[in-house]
N, C-alpha and C positions, 0 to 999 in steps of 0.2 A: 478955161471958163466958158466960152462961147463953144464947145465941143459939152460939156453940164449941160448948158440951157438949149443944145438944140436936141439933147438926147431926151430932156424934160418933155419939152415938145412936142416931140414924136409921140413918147407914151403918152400923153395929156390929148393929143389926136387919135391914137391908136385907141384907148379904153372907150374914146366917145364915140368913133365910128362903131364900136363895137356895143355898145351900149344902145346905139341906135339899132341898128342890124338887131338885136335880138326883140326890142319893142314891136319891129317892123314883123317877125316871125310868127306874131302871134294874130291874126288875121282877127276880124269883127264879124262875129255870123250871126249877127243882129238881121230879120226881115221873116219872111214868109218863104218855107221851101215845099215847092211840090213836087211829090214822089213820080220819075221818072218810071214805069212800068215793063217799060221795053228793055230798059237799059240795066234793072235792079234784077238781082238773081234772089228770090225770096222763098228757094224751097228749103222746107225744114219740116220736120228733121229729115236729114239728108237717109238716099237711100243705103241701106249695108254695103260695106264693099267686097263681104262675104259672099253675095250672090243670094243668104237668104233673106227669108223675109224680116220686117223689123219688128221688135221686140214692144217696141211703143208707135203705137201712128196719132197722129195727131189729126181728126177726124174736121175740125171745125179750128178754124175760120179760113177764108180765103180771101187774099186783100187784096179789093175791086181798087179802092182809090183811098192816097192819103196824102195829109201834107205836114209839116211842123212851122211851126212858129216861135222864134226863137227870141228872146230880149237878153242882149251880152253885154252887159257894163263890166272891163273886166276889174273882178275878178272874180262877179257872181254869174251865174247864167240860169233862164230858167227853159227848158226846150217843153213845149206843147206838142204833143203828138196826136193828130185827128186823125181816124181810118174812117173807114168805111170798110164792112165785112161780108162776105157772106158765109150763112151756115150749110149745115148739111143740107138743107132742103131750098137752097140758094136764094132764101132770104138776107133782106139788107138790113143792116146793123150796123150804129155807129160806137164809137169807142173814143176815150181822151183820156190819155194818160198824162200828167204833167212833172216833167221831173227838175229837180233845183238841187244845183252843186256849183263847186266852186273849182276853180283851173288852180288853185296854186297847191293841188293836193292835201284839203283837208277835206274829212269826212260830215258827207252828207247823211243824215236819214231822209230818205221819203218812202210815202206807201205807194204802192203803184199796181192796182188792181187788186186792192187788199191785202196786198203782200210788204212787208214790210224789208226796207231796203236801203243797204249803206252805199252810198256813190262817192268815188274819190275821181277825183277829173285834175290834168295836168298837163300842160304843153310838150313838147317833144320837139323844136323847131315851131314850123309850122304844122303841127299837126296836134287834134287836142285827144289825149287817152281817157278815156272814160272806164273805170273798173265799176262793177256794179255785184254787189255781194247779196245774196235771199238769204232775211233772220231764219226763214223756218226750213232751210238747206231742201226745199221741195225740189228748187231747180238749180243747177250750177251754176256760177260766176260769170257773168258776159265779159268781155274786153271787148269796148270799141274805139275803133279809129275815125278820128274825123276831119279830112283834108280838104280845102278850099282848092279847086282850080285857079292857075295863076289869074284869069281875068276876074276872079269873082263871082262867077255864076252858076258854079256846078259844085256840092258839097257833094263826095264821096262817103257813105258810115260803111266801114266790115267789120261785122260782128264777129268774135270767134267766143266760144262756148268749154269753159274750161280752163283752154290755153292757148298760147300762142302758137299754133304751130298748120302748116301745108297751108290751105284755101281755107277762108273767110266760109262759118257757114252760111250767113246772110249778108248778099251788099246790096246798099240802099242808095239809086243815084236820084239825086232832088236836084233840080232847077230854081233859082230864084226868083220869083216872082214881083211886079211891081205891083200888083196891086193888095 
């Protein structure tokens, strides 16, 4: 009997540690992040690895400076994305995209530069998947990744284009901001 209740035990400690642990895996990226410049790798489209030239360039924009701002109750989240741009003629431009989805993998619609757009977003550990799907198949499926640094102050996004597969074509390092 007492060989029962300690086995009890165990697993009534073992499911709670663990039940903890995964609450804990899902980080709060609630605040103000600003984009890292030095640190982010932001060319796209990448060059051929054919040697020739590309088939599509992408002439405008170039991004001088940006930040997000993010509100996560979870297990809604809405990310605000501010740039600042510059055109062909290295004028500055600003832009705000604001996109809203939810972590536990159901689908979002939002429009997002006039484009309309399904977002399904879902933890992974600590780390949250953002699939992001264009109604009008202009441009292909993003996958993004987004990892918290263990201390909290450094969000990682890489973007891949497609699918999953070699190097990230965009990564985005942001700093958190206290003000």
């Amino acid at each position: 009997m007492i060989r029962i209740l300690a086995c009890v035990c165990l697993v009534v400690c073992l499911a709670g540690s663990t039940l903890v642990r995964s609450q804990e895996t899902k980080p709060n990226l609630t605040g103000k992040w600003i984009l890292n410049m030095k640190l982010s790798k932001l060319d796209w489209p990448p060059p051929p690895s054919n040697g020739r030239k590309a088939r599509i360039t992408v002439q405008c924009c170039e991004i001088k400076s940006g930040y997000e701002i993010i509100d996560h109750k979870e297990s809604n989240m809405t990310i605000t994305w501010n740039v600042v741009e510059l055109d062909e003629q290295g004028k500055e431009r600003q832009a705000q995209a604001i996109t809203k989805l939810t972590t536990d993998g159901s689908e979002t619609l939002n429009e997002i530069f006039g484009d309309k757009t399904t977002i399904t977003g879902r933890w992974n550990n600590d780390r949250l998947i953002i699939n992001e799907a264009h109604e009008n198949r202009r441009f292909p499926p993003n996958i993004e990744f987004r990892t918290l640094s263990k201390d909290g102050k450094t969000m990682t996004v890489e973007t891949y284009v497609g699918q999953v597969q070699g190097q990230p074509v965009v990564t985005m390092v942001f700093e958190r901001s206290d003000k």
